[in-house]
N, C-alpha and C positions, 0 to 999 in steps of 0.2 A: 175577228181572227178565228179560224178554222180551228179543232184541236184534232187529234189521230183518230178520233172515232168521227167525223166529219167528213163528208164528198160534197163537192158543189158540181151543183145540177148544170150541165153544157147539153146542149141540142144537137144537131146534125150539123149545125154551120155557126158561124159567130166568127166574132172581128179580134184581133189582136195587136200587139205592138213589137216590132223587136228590136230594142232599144240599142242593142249594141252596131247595129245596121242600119242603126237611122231610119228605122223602117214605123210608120204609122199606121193603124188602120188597113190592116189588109186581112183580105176573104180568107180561112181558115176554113176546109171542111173537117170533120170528124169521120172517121172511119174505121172502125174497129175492127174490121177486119186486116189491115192491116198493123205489121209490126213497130214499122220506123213511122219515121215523120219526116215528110222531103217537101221541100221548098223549089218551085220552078225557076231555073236559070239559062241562059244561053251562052256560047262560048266561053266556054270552059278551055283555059288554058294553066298547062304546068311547067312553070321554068323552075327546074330545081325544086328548092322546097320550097316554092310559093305559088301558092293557088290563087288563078285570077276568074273571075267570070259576071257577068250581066244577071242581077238578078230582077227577075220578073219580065214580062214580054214589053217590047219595045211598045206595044198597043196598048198595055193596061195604063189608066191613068198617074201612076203611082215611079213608073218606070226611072231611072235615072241613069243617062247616059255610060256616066263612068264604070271603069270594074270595080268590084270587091276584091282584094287582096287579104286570103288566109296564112299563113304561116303555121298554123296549129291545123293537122286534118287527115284522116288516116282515108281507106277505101273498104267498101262493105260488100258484098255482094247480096241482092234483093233479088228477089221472086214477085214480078209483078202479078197480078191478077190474071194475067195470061196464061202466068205459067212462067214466060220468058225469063232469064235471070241475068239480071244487068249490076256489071263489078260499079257503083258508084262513088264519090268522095262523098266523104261526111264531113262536118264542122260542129263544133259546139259552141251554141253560143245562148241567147237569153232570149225568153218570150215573154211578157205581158200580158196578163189577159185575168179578167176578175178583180183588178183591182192588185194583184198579185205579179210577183215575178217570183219565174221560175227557169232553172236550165233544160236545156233541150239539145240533144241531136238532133241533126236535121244532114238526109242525104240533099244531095243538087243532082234533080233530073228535068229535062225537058217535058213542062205538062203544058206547053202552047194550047192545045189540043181540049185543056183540062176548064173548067169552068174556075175553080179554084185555085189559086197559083201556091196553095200551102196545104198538104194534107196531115193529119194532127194522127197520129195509129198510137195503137196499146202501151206501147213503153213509155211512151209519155202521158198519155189519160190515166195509167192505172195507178190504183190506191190515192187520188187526185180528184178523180169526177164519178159520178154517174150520170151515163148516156140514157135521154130522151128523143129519140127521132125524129117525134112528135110537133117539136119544138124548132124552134133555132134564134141567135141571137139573143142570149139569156145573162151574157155580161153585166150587161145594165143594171139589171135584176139582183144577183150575186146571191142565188139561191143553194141555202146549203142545206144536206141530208143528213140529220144524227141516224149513224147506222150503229147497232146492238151486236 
C-alpha cells in the first residue's frame, strides 16, 4: 500500500482493466501531454438522457458487439493535438491498473486510427505516478517511488 509521499513508476504504455465495463486487459498509452483520458468508441448515440455507443474498434480483439448504455455523462470540449477542438461526452467510471482501482473520467472519441484504443493524460496520472518513457508495461512490476 502506497502512502501520500509515494508514486508508482508507469511507462509509456501498460495494460489495464475497467471493471465497471467488463473490460479486461486493454492497451493503455500514457501521454502526458495531454489533459483528459479518452477511451476509443464508435457510434455514439443519444436518446434523451442516455448514452449508447460501441466501445473499442470492431477489429480489435477485445471488441463486443453490444452498446454501452450511460445514463451518468456530461460533454467537455478537447483540444486535440492538432489544435482542432472537438465538444466530446465524458463518463465516469473505474480503471484498474497496479494492483489498484481508481476513478477515472474518460472522454469517447474515435481513435480507429490510433494504435491504443485508451489514452491515460495528466488528470488522471497526477499526484498517482511517475512517468518513465523508457519503459512500458511495469504493472506486473508495481514499482513505487518515496518522493521527499
Amino acid at each position: 500500500m502506497k502512502n501520500q509521499s509515494q508514486k508508482i513508476l508507469i511507462g509509456r504504455s501498460d495494460i489495464a482493466d475497467f471493471p465497471k465495463l467488463n473490460l479486461s486487459n486493454i492497451d493503455v498509452k500514457v501521454d502526458t501531454g495531454a489533459y483528459t483520458s479518452s477511451f476509443h468508441c464508435q457510434h455514439i448515440i443519444r436518446e434523451k438522457n442516455i448514452l449508447k455507443c460501441q466501445l473499442l474498434d470492431s477489429e480489435h480483439h477485445k471488441f463486443k458487439e453490444n452498446y454501452f448504455e450511460f445514463s451518468e455523462f456530461t460533454q467537455k470540449k478537447v483540444k486535440s493535438s492538432n489544435g482542432i477542438v472537438e465538444n466530446r461526452y465524458l463518463i465516469k467510471t473505474e480503471i484498474c491498473i497496479f494492483g489498484n482501482t481508481y476513478p477515472i473520467d474518460l472522454t469517447l472519441t474515435e481513435r480507429s486510427s490510433m494504435k491504443f484504443p485508451v489514452l491515460l493524460g495528466r488528470k488522471f496520472l497526477s499526484k498517482k505516478f511517475i512517468v518513465n518513457t523508457a519503459k512500458k508495461n511495469l504493472s506486473h512490476k508495481n514499482i513505487i517511488i518515496n518522493i521527499d
